[in-house]
Phi, psi and omega in degrees: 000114158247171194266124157359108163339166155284163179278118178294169198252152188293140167314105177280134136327134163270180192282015195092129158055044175286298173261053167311337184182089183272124149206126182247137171238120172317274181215189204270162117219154173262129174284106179341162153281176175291140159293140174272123183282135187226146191245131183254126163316122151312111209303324168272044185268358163248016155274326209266359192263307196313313189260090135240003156245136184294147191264123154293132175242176197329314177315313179119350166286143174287168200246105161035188160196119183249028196063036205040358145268133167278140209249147192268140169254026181286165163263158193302172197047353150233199210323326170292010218220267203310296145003297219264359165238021173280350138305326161296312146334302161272009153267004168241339171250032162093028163230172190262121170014154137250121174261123195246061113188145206302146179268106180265122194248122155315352228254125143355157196261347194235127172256189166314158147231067193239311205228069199306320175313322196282323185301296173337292216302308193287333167299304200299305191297336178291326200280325177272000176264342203292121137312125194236117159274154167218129209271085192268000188278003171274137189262118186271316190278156194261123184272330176282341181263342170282004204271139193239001141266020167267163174357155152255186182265125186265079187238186169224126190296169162288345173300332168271012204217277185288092180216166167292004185252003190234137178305150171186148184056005192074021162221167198288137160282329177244123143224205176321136155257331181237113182295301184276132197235132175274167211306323207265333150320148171263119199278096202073058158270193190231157181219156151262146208225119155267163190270180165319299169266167158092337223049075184211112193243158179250125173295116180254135191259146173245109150188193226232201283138060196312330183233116204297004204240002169264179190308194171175089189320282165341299189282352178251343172267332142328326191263290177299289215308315187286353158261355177269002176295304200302325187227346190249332185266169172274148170302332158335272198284000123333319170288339156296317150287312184209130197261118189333337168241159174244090186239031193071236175034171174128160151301309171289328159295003181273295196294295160348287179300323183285307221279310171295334161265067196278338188237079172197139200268129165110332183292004161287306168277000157281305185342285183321296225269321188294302190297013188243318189266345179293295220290278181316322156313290158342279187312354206265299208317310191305322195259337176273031180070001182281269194334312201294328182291251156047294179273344195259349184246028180272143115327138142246141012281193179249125161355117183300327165309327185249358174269331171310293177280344137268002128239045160248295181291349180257279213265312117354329166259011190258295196274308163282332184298267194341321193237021217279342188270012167303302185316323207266023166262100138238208158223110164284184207056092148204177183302335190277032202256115175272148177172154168266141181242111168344126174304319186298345185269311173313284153013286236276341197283288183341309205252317168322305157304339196080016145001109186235164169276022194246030194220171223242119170232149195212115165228130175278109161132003222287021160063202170286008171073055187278308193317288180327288177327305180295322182268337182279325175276318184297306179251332189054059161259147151337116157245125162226177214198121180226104177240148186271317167291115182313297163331317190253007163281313201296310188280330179295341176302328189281300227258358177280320179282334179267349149301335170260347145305319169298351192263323184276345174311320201269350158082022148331106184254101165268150189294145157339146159225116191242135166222085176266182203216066190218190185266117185280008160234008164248333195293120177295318150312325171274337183289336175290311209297321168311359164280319173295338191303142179268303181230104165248150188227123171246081168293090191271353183349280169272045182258175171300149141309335195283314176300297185298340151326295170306332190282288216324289193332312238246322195284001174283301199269354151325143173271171184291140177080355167315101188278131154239136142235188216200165200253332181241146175286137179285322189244123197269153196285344193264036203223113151262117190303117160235236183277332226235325156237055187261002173278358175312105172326324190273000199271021153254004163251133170242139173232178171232140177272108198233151186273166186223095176266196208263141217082355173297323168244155175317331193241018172190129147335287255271146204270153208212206170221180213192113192251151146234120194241192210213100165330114172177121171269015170284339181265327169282032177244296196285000150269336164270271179030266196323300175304322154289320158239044143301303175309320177318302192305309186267000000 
C-alpha cells in the first residue's frame, strides 16, 4: 500500500479567449502504406459453389430454380400447409419463431438498446454476415512503454478526482467505503493498481460516491483488471483474474466479495491484498512477454471496448467530468449548441467510412475532442479537431495531455492528435489540412444556413473521394443535377441517407437520421457533357 502524491490543485477554466489559437500534437507517426484489406468468406460460399449447377430431374429436364426456397408439392390444406403457419402464429402470440436456419441480416451492426434481448439476437446475425477489414499495415504496439527510458507520466490519477477532501455545495463528495475497520488499518487509504505497461500504477483513494452517478474508484480497478484479462493476458492467467467458467474464484470475485462485506471487519484488507497479488501478476506477465505478445497480436481497428474505456471512462471521467457544467454555458438556438456523438456511433462512422491509419480525420466543431480522441486510438489515423468555445476547447486541451500518457499505459501507438481553438472556417491550418482529408464529420445538428453554406463553399477544395459526414444533409438525396442548378455548390457531392438509432447521441434516446456524402464530381461532368453537347447540335 502507498501513500498518495500531493494532490494537484483542482482544473481551473481560463477566461474567453485564453485559447485563441491552440494546437496540442500527441505523438509522432509515419504514414503507413495502402492497407492490405482482407475480406472474410461467407460461411455459405461452398452452398453457392455446389448449386451452382442445374439440377436434373427424372424427365430429364433441368428442374426449376425458386431463389433458395424450397416450395412444397403438398396441396393446400393439408398438414405440411398448416406447418407452415406456425411461425406466424407465434408471432402473434409474442414468440419468436423456431428456424432451423439463421437469418442473415445486412441492417448496421449496431441498435436500438431499448431492447436487449432482440438486440443479443441481431448481434450474432450481424457478426455473421458483418464483412471485417482489418487494417495490417498498423503498428499498435508502443516500443516507448517497454522502455525504461520513457517519457515521464503526466495523468491525473483517481485519487485525485475521488478523494475524502473534496467538496461541492458545501458536503464531501466522497466518503469511506469499508466502514468497519481493525485497530491497525487506515481510514480511506490509497493503494496502487498497476497498468500493463510502462511500470506504471495509478493511485486509487478506496472510498465511495455521495452521489451514485460520480466516479466510483472501486468499479474502475475492477473494470482495468477485467480488460486486461480481456485483451492482455494468456488464458491461464485470465482464469486468475476472472476464470472463464464460473466455478469461483478469480481476483475479480475477491474484490467483489470484499467491496460487498464493506461493513465487516478484515474486508478492507482482502480488498488491499486481491489488488496486491493482481499488481504481482501483471508484473510476472509484463517481464515474461506475454503482454508484449498481446499486443503485437491486437487488430485495428481496436476493439470498442478497450477504446470505450480508455477515452471515455479514463481520460474523459479524468478530465471532462468534473467540470462538464462549463460546456453547457452555451447560447442556445445558436451555432455554439454543445453535444456528443457515442462512442459506438463513432465505431459505426469509423467503419462505414474505410477509416484507415494511413489516413486523415477532421472534425469541424470537436467539442472537448472525444471524436479526435477516439479516431487516433481506435484506427490510428492523424486526427485533428477545431472547436470555437473556450470552455469545451479549455477541456479537449486536458484530455489532449492526459492522452498520450494513457495510451503508453496501455502500451498503445495512437495516431497524430492535432486541437485548435479557432473558427474552423478561417483557421488556415484546418483549411489546409482539409485539403489532405480523407474522412471530415460535421455535428451539424445546430448550425445556421449561413454556417452551412459556408461549409459548401470549403467542400469545392476537398480532394475527390473525400467523405463528410454529418447529422443534417448538405445535399439534399432528392437533388438532382440538371441545367437549371448546375452552378449549385452541392452538385459535387453525392449522399446517402443512413439510420441513426437510438443511444448514438448525447442530447436524445431517439433514433435519428445521419448522412454521409462523398466529394465526386461525376454526376456534375456527365451533365455538363450532356449540355455541351447539346448546344454543339443546335
Amino acid at each position: 500500500m502507498a501513500e498518495s502524491k500531493p494532490k494537484r490543485p483542482p482544473f481551473q477554466l481560463g477566461k474567453k479567449g485564453d485559447l485563441s489559437s491552440l494546437m496540442y500534437t500527441t505523438t509522432s507517426k509515419t504514414v503507413a502504406p495502402k492497407p492490405t484489406v482482407t475480406l472474410a468468406k461467407p460461411s455459405n460460399a461452398a452452398a453457392v459453389k455446389s448449386n451452382s449447377r442445374p439440377r436434373i430431374g427424372k424427365n430429364g429436364l433441368p428442374v426449376p430454380r425458386s431463389n433458395g426456397i424450397r416450395r412444397s408439392l403438398t396441396p393446400a390444406g393439408s398438414a405440411s400447409r398448416q406447418a407452415s403457419n406456425e411461425p406466424r402464429e407465434a408471432m402473434r402470440n409474442g414468440k419468436k419463431p423456431n428456424r432451423s436456419s439463421p437469418i442473415v441480416s445486412t441492417t448496421p451492426q449496431w441498435g436500438s438498446e431499448d431492447d436487449e434481448d432482440d438486440e443479443n439476437d441481431n448481434e450474432a446475425r450481424r457478426k455473421r454476415a458483418r464483412i471485417e477489414e482489418v487494417d495490417r499495415t498498423r503498428t499498435i504496439r508502443d516500443e516507448g512503454s517497454f522502455s525504461d527510458d520513457a517519457a515521464p507520466y503526466d495523468i491525473v490519477h483517481a485519487a485525485d478526482i475521488a478523494n475524502n477532501q473534496i467538496q461541492k455545495h458545501g458536503r464531501y463528495q466522497f466518503g469511506e467505503f469499508f466502514t468497519a475497520l481493525q485497530e491497525d488499518e487506515e481510514d480511506c487509504p490509497t493503494i496502487d493498481l498497476q497498468y500493463p505497461c510502462g511500470n506504471m500504477t495509478e493511485k486509487y483513494q478506496l472510498v465511495k460516491p455521495t452521489d451514485t452517478s460520480d466516479f466510483r474508484p472501486l468499479s474502475e480497478i475492477q473494470d482495468n483488471m477485467q480488460m486486461v484479462k480481456d485483451f492482455y493476458l494468456d488464458a491461464v492467467s485470465a482464469d486468475k483474474v476472472e476464470p472463464s467458467e464460473l466455478v469461483g474464484g478469480g481476483l475479480v470475485m475477491k474484490l467483489r466479495k470484499a467491496a460487498k462485506d464493506s461493513m465487516r471487519a478484515g474486508a478492507q484488507q482482502r480488498f488491499i491484498d486481491a489488488v496486491e497479488e493482481y499488481n504481482n501478476l501483471l508484473s510476472a506477465k509484463r517481464q515474461d512477454g506475454t503482454i508484449s505478445t498481446k499486443l503485437d497480436q491486437m487488430t485495428s481497428p481496436l476493439h470498442l471496448d478497450l477504446v470505450q474505456h480508455i477515452v471515455k471512462d479514463q481520460i474523459y471521467a479524468r478530465t471532462v467530468s468534473p467540470y462538464i457544467d462549463s460546456v453547457r454555458e452555451y447560447e442556445g438556438f445558436s451555432d455554439n449548441v454543445y453535444g456528443e456523438l457515442l462512442p459506438k456511433f463513432l465505431s459505426r462512422i469509423f467503419q462505414e467510412t474505410h477509416l484507415k491509419s494511413n489516413q486523415i480525420f477532421v472534425d469541424l466543431g470537436s467539442g472537448v475532442g472525444n471524436c479526435v480522441l477516439q479516431a487516433a486510438l481506435e484506427i490510428g489515423c492523424e486526427s485533428w479537431g477545431c472547436e470555437m468555445m473556450p470552455n469545451p476547447a479549455k477541456l479537449a486541451a486536458a484530455q489532449a495531455r492526459e492522452f498520450p500518457s494513457r495510451c503508453r499505459m496501455w502500451g498503445i501507438k495512437p495516431g497524430e492528435v492535432h486541437l485548435i481553438q479557432d473558427d474552423f472556417t478561417k483557421n488556415p491550418d484546418i483549411l489546409d489540412v482539409l485539403k489532405r482529408a480523407d474522412v471530415v464529420l460535421v455535428n451539424n445538428q445546430a448550425f445556421n444556413p449561413e454556417l452551412n453554406d459556408n461549409l459548401k463553399s470549403i467542400f469545392l477544395e476537398l480532394k475527390e473521394g473525400c467523405q463528410i459526414v454529418s447529422l443534417k444533409y448538405f445535399r439534399d438525396p432528392a437533388h438532382r443535377v440538371k441545367e437549371s442548378n448546375i452552378n449549385d455548390l452541392v452538385n459535387c457531392l453525392s449522399v446517402v441517407e443512413k439510420e441513426r438509432f437510438s443511444g448514438m447521441v448525447s442530447w436524445t434516446d431517439d433514433p435519428g437520421k445521419w448522412y454521409l456524402h462523398v466529394k465526386d464530381s461525376t454526376e456534375l461532368k456527365a451533365v455538363k457533357n450532356r449540355i455541351e453537347k447539346s448546344r454543339r447540335r443546335t
